[in-house]
Kinemage of the C-alpha trace (Angstrom):
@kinemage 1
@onewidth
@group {chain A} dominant
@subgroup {mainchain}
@vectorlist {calphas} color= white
{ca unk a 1} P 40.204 -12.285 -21.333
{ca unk a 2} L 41.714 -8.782 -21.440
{ca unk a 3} L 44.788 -7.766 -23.442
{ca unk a 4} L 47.809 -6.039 -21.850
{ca unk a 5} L 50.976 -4.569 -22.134
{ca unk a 6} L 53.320 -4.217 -19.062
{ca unk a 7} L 56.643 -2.043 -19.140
{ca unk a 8} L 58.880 -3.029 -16.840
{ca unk a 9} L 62.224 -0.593 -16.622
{ca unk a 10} L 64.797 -3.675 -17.405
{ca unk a 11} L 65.563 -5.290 -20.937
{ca unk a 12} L 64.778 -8.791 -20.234
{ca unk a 13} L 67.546 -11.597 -21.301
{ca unk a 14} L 65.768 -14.473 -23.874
{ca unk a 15} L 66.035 -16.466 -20.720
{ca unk a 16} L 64.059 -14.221 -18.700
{ca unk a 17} L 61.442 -13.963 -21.454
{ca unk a 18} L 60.953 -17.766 -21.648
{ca unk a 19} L 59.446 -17.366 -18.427
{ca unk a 20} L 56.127 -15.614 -19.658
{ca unk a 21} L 54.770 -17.319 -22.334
{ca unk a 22} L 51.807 -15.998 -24.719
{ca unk a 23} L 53.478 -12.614 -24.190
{ca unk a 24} L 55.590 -11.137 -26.957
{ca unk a 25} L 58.227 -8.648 -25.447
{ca unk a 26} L 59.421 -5.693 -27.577
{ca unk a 27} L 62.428 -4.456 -26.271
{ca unk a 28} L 63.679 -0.925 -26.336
{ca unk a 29} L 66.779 0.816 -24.365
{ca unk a 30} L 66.569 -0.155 -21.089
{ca unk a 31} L 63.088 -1.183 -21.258
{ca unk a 32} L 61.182 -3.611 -22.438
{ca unk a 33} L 56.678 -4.329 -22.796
{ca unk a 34} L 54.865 -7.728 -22.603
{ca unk a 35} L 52.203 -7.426 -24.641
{ca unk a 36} L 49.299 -10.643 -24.983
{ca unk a 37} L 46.137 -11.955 -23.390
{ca unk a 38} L 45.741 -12.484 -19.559
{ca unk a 39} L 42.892 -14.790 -18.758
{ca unk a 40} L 42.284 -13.522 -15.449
{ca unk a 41} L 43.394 -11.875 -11.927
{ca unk a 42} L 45.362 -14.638 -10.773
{ca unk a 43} L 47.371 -14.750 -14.185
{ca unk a 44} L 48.312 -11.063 -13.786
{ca unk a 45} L 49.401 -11.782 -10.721
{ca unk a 46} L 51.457 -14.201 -11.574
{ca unk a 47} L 52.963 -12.611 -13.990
{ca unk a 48} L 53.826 -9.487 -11.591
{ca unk a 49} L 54.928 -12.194 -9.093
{ca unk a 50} L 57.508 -13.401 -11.581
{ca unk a 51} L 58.354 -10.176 -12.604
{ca unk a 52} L 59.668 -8.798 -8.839
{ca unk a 53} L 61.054 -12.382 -8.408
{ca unk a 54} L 63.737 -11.061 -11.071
{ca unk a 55} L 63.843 -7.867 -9.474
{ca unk a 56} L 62.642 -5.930 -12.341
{ca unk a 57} L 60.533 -2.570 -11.299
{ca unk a 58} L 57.169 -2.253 -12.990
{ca unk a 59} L 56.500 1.076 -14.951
{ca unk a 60} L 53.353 0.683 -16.130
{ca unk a 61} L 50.385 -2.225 -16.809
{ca unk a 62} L 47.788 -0.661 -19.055
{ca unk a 63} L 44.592 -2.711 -20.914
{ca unk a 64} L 44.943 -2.412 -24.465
{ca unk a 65} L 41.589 -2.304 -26.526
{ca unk a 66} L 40.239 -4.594 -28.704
């Protein structure tokens, strides 16, 4: 399992954000980072998946150390 954050350029509404669960968003203006543990590929991708099904563009997915 690796830990991530991914900043998308969109504050996400609370109903948005129930969509991505183990993730804890931290919102800032006009932005807003998932941060939590993705088991796998296929997660990630399915997170990213979700995220352009709201339209929201991605800024950045970095790997945070341990």
């Amino acid at each position: 399992m690796v830990r991530l954050m991914i900043r998308v350029d969109s504050e996400l509404p609370e109903g948005a954000l129930a969509g991505f669960p183990g993730l804890s968003p931290v919102q800032h203006p006009a932005q807003t980072s998932l941060v939590g543990p993705v088991q796998d590929p296929e997660e990630l991708q399915g997170i990213l998946n979700r995220l352009a099904e709201l339209g929201v563009a991605i800024v950045e997915v970095v790997t945070i150390p341990d």
